[in-house]
PLY file of the C-alpha trace (Angstrom):
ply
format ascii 1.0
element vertex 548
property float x
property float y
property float z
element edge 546
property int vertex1
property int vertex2
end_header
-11.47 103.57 65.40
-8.85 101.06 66.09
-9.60 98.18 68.24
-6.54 96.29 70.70
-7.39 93.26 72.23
-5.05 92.67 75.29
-5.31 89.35 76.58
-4.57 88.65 80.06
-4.37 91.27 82.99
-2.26 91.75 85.70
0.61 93.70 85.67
2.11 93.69 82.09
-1.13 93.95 80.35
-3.08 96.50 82.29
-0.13 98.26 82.32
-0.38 98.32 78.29
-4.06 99.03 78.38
-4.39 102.44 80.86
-0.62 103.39 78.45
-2.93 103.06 75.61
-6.10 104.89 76.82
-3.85 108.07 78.18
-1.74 107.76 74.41
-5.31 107.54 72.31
-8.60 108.01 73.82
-10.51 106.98 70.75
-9.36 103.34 70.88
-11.33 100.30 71.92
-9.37 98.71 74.11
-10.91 95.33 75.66
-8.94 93.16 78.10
-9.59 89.78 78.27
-8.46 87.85 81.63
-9.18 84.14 82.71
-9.58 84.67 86.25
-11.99 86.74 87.69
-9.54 89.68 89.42
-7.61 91.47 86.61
-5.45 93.87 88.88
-3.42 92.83 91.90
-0.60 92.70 93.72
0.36 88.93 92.92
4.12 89.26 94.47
1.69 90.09 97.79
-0.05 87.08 97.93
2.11 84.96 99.89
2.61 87.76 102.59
-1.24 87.70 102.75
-1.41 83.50 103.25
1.01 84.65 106.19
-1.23 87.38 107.76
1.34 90.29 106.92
-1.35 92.05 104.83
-4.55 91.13 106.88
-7.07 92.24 104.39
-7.31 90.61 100.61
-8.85 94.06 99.34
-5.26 95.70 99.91
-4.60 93.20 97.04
-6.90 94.45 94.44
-4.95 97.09 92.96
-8.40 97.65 90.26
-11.90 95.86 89.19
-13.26 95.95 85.99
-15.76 98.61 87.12
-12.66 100.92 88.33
-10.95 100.58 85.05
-13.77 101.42 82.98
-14.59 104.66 85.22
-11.53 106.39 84.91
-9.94 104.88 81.45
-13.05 103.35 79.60
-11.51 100.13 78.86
-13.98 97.18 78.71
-12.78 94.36 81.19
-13.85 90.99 80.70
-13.07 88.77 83.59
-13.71 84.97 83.55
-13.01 84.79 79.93
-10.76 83.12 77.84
-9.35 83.22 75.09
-9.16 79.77 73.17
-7.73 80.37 69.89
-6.29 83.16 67.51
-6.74 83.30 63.62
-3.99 85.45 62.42
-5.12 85.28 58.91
-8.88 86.69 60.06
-7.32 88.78 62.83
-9.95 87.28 65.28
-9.92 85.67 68.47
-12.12 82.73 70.35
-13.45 83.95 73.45
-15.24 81.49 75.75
-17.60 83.49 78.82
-16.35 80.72 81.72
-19.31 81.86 83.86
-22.01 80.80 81.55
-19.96 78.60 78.64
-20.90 80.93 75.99
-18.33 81.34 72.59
-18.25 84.38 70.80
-15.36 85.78 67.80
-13.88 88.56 68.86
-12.05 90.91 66.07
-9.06 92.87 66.64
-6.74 95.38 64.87
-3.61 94.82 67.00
-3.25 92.20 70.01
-1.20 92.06 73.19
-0.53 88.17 74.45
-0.01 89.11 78.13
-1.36 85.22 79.31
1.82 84.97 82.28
3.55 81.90 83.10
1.81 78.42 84.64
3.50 76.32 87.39
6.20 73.66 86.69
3.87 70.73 87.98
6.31 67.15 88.34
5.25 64.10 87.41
5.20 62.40 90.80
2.92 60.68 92.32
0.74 62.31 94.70
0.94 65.39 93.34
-2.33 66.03 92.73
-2.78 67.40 96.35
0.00 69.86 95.97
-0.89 73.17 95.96
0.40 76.06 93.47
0.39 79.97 93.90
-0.11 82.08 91.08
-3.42 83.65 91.08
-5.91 84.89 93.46
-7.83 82.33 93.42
-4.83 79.94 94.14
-4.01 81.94 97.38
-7.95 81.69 98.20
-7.35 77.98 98.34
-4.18 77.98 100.27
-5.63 80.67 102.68
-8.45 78.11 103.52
-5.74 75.38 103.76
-4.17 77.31 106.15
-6.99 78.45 108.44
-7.99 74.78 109.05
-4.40 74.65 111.26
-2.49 71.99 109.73
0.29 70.87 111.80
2.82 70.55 109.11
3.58 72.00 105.67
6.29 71.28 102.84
6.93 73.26 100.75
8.80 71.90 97.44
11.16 74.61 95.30
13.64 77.14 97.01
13.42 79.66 94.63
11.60 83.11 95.47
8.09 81.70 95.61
9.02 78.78 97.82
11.19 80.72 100.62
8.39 83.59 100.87
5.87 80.50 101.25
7.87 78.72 103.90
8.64 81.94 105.75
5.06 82.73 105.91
3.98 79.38 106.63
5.85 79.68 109.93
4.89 82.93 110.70
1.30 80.94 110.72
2.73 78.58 113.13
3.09 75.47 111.20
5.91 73.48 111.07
7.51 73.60 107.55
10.02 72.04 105.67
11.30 73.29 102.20
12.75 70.67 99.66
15.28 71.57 97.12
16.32 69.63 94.43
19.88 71.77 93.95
22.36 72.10 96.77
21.46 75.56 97.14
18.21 77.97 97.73
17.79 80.57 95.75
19.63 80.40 92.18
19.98 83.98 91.04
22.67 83.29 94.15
26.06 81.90 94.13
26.59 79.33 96.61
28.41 81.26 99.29
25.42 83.87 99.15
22.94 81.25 99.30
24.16 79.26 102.65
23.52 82.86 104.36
19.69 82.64 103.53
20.16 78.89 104.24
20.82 79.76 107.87
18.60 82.16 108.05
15.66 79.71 107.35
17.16 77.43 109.48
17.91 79.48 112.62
13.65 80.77 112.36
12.99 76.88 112.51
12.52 75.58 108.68
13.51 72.50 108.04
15.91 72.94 104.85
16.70 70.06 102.79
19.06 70.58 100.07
20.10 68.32 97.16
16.96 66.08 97.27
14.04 65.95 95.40
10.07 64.70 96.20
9.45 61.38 95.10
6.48 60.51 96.38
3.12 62.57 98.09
1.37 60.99 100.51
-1.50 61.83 102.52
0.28 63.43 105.08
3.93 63.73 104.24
6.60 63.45 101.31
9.07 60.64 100.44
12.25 62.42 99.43
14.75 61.24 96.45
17.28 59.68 99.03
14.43 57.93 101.01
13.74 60.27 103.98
10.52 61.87 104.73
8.88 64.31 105.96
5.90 65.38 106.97
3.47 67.34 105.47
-0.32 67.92 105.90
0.08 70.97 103.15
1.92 70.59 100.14
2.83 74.12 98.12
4.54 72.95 94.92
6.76 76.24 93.93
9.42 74.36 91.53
9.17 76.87 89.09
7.36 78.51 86.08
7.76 78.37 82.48
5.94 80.53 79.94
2.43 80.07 79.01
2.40 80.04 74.79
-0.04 77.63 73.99
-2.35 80.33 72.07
1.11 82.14 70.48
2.28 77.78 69.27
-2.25 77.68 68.04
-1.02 80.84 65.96
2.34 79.89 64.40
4.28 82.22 66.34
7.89 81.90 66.73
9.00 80.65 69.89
12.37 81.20 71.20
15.13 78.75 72.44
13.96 79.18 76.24
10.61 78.55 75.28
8.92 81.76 75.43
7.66 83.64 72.84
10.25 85.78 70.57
9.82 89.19 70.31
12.04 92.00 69.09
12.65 95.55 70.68
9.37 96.50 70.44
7.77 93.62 72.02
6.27 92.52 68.55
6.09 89.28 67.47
6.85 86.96 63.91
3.25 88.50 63.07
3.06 92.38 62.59
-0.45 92.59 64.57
0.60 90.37 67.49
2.96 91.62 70.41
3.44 89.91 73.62
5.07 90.71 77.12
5.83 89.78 80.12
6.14 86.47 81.76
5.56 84.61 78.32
7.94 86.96 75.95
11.60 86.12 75.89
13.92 88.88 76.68
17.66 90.14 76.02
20.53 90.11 78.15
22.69 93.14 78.66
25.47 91.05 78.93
25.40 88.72 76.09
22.49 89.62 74.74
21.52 85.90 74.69
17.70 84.85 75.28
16.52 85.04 78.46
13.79 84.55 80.70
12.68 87.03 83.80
9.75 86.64 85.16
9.52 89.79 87.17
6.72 92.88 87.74
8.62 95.72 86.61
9.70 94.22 83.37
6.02 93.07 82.52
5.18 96.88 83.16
7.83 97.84 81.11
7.00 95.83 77.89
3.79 97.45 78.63
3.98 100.76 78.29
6.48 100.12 75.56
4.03 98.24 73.27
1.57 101.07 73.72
4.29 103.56 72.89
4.70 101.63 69.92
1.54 101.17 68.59
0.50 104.99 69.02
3.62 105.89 66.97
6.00 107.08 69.48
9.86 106.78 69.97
10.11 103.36 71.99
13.76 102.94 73.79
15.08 99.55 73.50
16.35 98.45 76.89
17.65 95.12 77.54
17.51 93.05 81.02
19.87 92.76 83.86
17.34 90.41 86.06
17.47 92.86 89.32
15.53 90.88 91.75
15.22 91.17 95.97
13.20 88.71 98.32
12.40 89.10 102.18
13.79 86.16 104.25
12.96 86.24 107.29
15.00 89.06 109.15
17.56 89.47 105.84
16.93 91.12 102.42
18.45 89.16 99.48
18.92 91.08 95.77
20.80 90.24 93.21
21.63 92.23 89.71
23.23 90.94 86.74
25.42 87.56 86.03
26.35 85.32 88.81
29.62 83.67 88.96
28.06 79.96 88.33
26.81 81.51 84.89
30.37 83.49 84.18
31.69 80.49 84.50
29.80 78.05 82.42
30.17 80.82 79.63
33.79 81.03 80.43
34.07 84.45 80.50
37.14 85.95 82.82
35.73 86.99 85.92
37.14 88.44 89.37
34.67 88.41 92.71
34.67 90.37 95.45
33.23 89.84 98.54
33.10 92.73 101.49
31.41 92.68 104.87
30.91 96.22 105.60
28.16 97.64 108.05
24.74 98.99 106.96
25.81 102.39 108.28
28.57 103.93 110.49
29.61 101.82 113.07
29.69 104.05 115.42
26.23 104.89 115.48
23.93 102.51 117.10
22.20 99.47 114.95
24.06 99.10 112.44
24.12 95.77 110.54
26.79 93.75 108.52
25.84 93.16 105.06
27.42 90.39 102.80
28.12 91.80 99.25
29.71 90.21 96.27
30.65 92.26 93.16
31.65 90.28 89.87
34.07 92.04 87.54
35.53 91.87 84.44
39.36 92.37 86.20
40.87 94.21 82.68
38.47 96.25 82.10
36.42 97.04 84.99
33.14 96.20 83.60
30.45 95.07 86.01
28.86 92.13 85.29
27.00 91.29 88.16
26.54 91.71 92.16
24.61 90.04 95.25
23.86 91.28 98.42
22.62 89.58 101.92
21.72 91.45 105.29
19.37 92.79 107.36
19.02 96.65 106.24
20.53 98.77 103.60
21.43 95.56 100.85
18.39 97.12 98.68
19.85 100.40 97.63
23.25 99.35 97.93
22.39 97.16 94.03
19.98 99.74 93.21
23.26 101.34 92.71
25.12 98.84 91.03
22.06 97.84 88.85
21.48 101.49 87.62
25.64 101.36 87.41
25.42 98.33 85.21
23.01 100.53 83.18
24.34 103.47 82.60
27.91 101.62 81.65
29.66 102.79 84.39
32.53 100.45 85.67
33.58 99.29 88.96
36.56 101.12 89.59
34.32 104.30 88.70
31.89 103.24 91.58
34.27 105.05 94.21
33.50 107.92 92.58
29.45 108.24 93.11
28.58 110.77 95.48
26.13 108.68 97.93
24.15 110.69 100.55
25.70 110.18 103.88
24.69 110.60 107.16
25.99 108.32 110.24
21.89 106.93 110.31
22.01 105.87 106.76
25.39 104.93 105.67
29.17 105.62 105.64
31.66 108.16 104.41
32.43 105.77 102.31
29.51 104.71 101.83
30.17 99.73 100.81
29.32 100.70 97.30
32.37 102.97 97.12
34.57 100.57 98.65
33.64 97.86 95.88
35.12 100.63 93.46
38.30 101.14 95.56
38.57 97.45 95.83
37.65 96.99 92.02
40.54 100.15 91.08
43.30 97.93 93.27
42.40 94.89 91.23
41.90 96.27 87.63
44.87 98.52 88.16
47.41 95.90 89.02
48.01 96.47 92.33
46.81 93.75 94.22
46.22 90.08 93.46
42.86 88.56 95.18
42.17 84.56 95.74
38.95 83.16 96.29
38.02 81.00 99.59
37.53 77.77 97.10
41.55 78.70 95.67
43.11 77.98 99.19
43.89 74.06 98.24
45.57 75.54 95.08
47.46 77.50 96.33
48.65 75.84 99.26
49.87 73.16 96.14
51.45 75.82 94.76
54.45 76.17 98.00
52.64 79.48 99.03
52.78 80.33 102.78
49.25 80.70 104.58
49.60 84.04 106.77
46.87 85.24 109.02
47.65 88.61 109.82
44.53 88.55 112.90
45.06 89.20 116.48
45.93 85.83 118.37
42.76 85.92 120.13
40.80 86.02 116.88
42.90 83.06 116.13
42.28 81.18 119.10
38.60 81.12 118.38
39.49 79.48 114.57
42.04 79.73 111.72
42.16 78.03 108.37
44.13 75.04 108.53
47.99 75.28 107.59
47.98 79.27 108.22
50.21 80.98 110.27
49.85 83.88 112.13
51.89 86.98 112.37
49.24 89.75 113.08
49.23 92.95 110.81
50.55 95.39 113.35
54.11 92.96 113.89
54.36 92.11 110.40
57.44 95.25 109.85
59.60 93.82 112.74
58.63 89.84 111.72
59.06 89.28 108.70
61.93 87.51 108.17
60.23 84.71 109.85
58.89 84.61 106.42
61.70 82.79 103.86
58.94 82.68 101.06
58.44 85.03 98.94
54.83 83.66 97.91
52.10 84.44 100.58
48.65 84.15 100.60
47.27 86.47 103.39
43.80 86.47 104.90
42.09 88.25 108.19
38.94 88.31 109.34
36.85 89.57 105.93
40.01 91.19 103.57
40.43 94.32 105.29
43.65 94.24 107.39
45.14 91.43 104.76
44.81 94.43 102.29
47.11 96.34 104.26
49.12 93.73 105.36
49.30 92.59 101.26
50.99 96.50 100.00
53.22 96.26 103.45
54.37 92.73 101.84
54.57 93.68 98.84
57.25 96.54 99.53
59.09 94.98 101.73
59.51 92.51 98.38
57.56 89.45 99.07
54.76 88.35 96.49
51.39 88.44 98.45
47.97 87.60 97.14
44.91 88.20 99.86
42.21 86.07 100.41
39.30 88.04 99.51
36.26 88.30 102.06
38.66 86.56 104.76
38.58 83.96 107.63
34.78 84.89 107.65
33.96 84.39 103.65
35.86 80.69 104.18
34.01 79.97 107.38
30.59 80.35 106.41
31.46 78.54 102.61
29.48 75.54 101.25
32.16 73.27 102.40
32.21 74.18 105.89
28.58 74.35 106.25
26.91 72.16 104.37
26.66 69.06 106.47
24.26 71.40 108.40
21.62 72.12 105.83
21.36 68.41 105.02
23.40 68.38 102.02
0 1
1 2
2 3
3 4
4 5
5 6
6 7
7 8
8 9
9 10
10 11
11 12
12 13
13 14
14 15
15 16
16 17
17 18
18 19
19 20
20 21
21 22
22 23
23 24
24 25
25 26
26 27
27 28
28 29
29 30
30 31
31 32
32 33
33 34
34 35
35 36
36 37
37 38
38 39
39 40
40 41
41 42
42 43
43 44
44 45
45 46
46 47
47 48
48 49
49 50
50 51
51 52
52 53
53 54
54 55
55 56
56 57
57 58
58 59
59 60
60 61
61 62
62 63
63 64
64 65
65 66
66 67
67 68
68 69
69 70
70 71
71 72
72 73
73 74
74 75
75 76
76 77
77 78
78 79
79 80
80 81
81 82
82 83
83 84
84 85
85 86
86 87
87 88
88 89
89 90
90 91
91 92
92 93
93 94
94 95
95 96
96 97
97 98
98 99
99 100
100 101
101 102
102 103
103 104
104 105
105 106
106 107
107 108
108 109
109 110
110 111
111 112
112 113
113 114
114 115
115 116
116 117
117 118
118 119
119 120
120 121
121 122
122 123
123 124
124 125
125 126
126 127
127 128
128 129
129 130
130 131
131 132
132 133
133 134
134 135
135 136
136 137
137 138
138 139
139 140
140 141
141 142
142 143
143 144
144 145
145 146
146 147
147 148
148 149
149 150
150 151
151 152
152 153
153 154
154 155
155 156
156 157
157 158
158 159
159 160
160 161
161 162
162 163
163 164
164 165
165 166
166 167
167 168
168 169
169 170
170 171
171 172
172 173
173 174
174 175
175 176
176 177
177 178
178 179
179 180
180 181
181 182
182 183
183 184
184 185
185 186
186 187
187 188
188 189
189 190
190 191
191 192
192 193
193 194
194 195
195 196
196 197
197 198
198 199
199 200
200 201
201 202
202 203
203 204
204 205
205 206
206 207
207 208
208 209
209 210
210 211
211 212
212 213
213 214
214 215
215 216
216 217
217 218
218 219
219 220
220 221
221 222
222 223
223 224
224 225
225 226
226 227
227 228
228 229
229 230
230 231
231 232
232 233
233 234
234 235
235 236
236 237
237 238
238 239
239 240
240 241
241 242
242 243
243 244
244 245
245 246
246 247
247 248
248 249
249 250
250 251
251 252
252 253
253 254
254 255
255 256
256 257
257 258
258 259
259 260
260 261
261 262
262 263
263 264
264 265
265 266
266 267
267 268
268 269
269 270
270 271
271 272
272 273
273 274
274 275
275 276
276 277
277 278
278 279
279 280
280 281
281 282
282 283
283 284
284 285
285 286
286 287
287 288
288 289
289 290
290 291
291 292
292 293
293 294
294 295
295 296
296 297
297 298
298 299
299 300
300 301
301 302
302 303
303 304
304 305
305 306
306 307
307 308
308 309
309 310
310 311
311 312
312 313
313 314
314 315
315 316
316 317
317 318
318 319
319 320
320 321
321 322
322 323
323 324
324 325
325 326
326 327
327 328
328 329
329 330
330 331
331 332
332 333
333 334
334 335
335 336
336 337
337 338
338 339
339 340
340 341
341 342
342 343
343 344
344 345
345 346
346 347
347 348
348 349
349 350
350 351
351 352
352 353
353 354
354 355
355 356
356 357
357 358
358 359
359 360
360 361
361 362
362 363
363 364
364 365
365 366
366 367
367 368
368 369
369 370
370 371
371 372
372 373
373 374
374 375
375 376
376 377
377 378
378 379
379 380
380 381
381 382
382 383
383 384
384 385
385 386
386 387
387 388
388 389
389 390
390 391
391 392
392 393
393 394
394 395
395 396
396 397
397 398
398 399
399 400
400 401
401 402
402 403
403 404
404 405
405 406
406 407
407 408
408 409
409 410
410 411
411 412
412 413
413 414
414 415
415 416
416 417
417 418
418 419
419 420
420 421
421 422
422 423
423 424
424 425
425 426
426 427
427 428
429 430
430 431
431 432
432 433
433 434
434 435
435 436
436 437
437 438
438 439
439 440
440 441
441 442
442 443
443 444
444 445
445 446
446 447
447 448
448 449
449 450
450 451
451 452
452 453
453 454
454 455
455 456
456 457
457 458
458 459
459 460
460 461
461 462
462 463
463 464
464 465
465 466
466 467
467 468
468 469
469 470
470 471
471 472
472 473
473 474
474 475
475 476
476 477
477 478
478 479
479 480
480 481
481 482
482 483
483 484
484 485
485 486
486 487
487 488
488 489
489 490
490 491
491 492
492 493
493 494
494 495
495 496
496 497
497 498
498 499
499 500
500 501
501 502
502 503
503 504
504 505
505 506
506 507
507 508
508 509
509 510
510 511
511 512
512 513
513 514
514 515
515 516
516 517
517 518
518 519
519 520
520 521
521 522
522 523
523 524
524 525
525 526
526 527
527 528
528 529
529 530
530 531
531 532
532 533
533 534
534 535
535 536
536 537
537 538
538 539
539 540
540 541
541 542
542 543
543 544
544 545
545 546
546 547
């Protein structure tokens, strides 16, 4: 009888212990977790801080007394595991209830031990706050129910804008500190002012581009000398892999500082795999390392290391990084590259941004969405996509992630059949209209600029055309355009002596048409994709308002 020793629970490694027990039920499996709750819902726990999910049971997916009913596994909470001898293939286990040691042998082991909190050296920051486990959301929770008046909370990343939503759905007054000019980095900029409204319009105080330098007792000194107050402190910076036991054990360990591991999830040792938060990963893209610290992979890894281990067929999947975070009223996903990363790798890139509704217009509630698609523009190939609204931005890169999968490109994305219904979407349904869009591009027959290209190309002798109605234009234009509006453009233009023309509207739409019209009628026309309303609502125009 073989015995597999997972360490650490949660969601990667229970997931490879109940794979195992259903692959082999003659194993010993033992678990061995640090805390004293082994299975929960930890991307719940700051929805519970905010009294979303009123009761912490509805957290505890299983107990140690659950798993051992229904897969015989033998769960040992409070426990830890101090050290690993390879050569022996034996671990250190300390009991942290009574401070007992005991060796612990093992035929194969799974290093499922998570990530730990980014914790700055500042000072004061001792009475921050972290939120990783249940006990850490035990502490906040108490925090919380003794009604502070103010909270900060410092990172913007997904952690630290569930936090500070659910902070002020508790009433308190909260503040969120970013060191970068921009929440949320999966996003690009553009994408990531939307959310920056959104936390500003529900009362947060956002404060971009600056850093904590000091903790006090009841407020934070920022980097540029401000402050602001805070009787609670959550520190959500960031996490990085937790491979102090994998370093004790002369494991390899990658260039982002997790553990490497090949398709298979095994380690530089034969009898050692690891998952999860602490295992690097592959890009699709590049196939570079990489570093995603998200549920579904963890459960992945673990059902793959089980596969492997009992002998079966194991498909080798690499990561795209499809992630999605409530803000407020708006959903925020993201799949793939972002722009700010295709263009540090220099790779040739087009974006596309559309506005289209959540579902027919004509039926009642529907919502706009924000979308951005990133292409390769000679080939199609998807490399990436965002999406911000209020309903419907979920499956819209469901589809483009399981595109991005299965290899289809974006011009091929007008092609999916997408159920349709005026309640639930459109005859052609955004996704398709990103392939139409993408076919135009890749095939030649249009030429898109980007809000940030105006400047360029207004260098460049173009002429600025807005082809809106004059009482769109009345309400704001981009400086230097004209306007000729689409519907008068047949019997105007030879007010136009250039032949170069950058054309916008209100989000691409009617400059699309007004671009082919152009473009027979022999001028050269490029349109400004995503519009008057992509350039409106860009970092430039609306930074001054988040406290960049």
């Amino acid at each position: 009888m073989k015995r597999i020793v997972i360490v650490g629970g949660v969601a990667g490694g229970m997931s490879a212990a109940t794979r195992l027990r259903r692959l082999d039920e003659s194993a010993e499996i033992i678990v061995v977790e640090k805390s004293g709750f082994v299975s929960y819902a930890n991307c719940g726990l700051p929805y519970y801080i905010g009294g979303v999910i009123t009761k912490e049971q509805d957290l505890l997916l299983q107990t140690p007394e659950s798993l051992n009913k229904r897969f015989r596994l033998d769960v040992r909470v409070q426990s830890e595991v101090t050290d690993i001898d390879p050569s022996t293939k034996k671990v250190s286990v300390r009991n942290m209830a009574n401070g007992d040691s005991y060796e612990l042998a093992y035929d194969k082991l799974i290093l499922s031990p998570g990530a730990t909190p980014v914790v700055p050296p500042i000072e004061g920051v001792d009475r921050a706050m972290t939120l990783r486990t249940v006990e850490d959301t035990k502490k906040i929770f108490a925090a919380v129910e003794s009604k502070p008046k103010t909270a900060a909370v410092i990172g913007g990343g997904f952690i630290g804008v569930e936090m500070a939503e659910n902070l002020v759905h508790r009433g308190i007054k909260t503040a969120l500190i970013e060191a970068t000019p921009q929440v949320l980095a999966p996003l690009d900029p553009e994408m990531a002012l939307l959310v920056s409204n959104e936390m500003l319009k529900n009362g947060v105080d956002v404060r971009l581009g600056v850093s904590a330098a000091q903790i006090g007792s009841d407020s934070i000194t920022l980097s540029d000398g401000s402050v602001v107050p805070a009787d609670l402190v959550i520190l959500a910076i960031g996490v990085r892999p937790d491979t102090g036991l994998a370093k004790a054990a002369g494991l390899e360990i990658g260039s982002r500082g997790g553990i490497v591991v090949d398709e298979n999830n095994l380690t530089s040792n034969p009898d050692i795999y690891a998952l999860g938060d602490a295992a690097e990963k592959k890009d699709a893209l590049d196939e570079s390392a990489t570093l995603v610290p998200l549920a579904n992979i963890a459960n992945r890894h673990g059902r793959v290391i089980a596969d492997h281990i009992n002998g079966r067929k194991v498909r080798h999947v690499k990561t795209i990084g499809t992630a999605i975070v409530k803000v407020f009223d708006l959903a925020v996903a993201s799949t793939g590259w972002n722009e700010k990363r295709l263009k540090a790798a220099n790779i040739e890139h087009r974006a596309i941004h559309t506005h289209p509704g959540s579902h027919a217009g004509y039926y009642p509630g529907a919502e706009t969405l924000a979308l951005k698609l990133l292409i390769n523009p000679n080939t199609g190939e998807i490399y990436g996509a965002q999406g911000v609204g209020k309903d419907g931005v979920d499956k819209r890169i469901d589809v483009i992630a399981t595109a991005i999968r299965a290899g289809i490109t974006a011009p091929e994305l007008a092609d999916l059949e997408l159920a349709y219904a005026p309640p639930f979407g459109s005859a052609k349904d955004p996704v398709n209209m990103l392939g139409y869009i993408s076919e135009n591009i890749v095939s030649g027959l249009v030429k898109t600029a980007q809000w940030h290209e105006i400047d360029e190309y207004r260098k460049q002798g173009y002429t600025l055309l807005d082809v809106r109605t004059p009482g769109e234009c009345a309400k704001g234009m981009i400086p230097g355009f004209i306007n000729i509006p689409v519907d008068e453009i047949r019997n105007r233009h030879h007010e136009i002596s250039n032949k170069k023309i950058l054309v916008t509207c209100q989000v691409g739409q009617r400059a699309h048409t007004a671009t082919l019209l152009l473009k027979n009628l022999g001028f050269e026309p490029v349109n400004l994709d995503g519009g008057y309303h992509l350039w409106s609502n860009s970092p430039a125009q609306l930074q001054q308002k988040v406290g960049v």
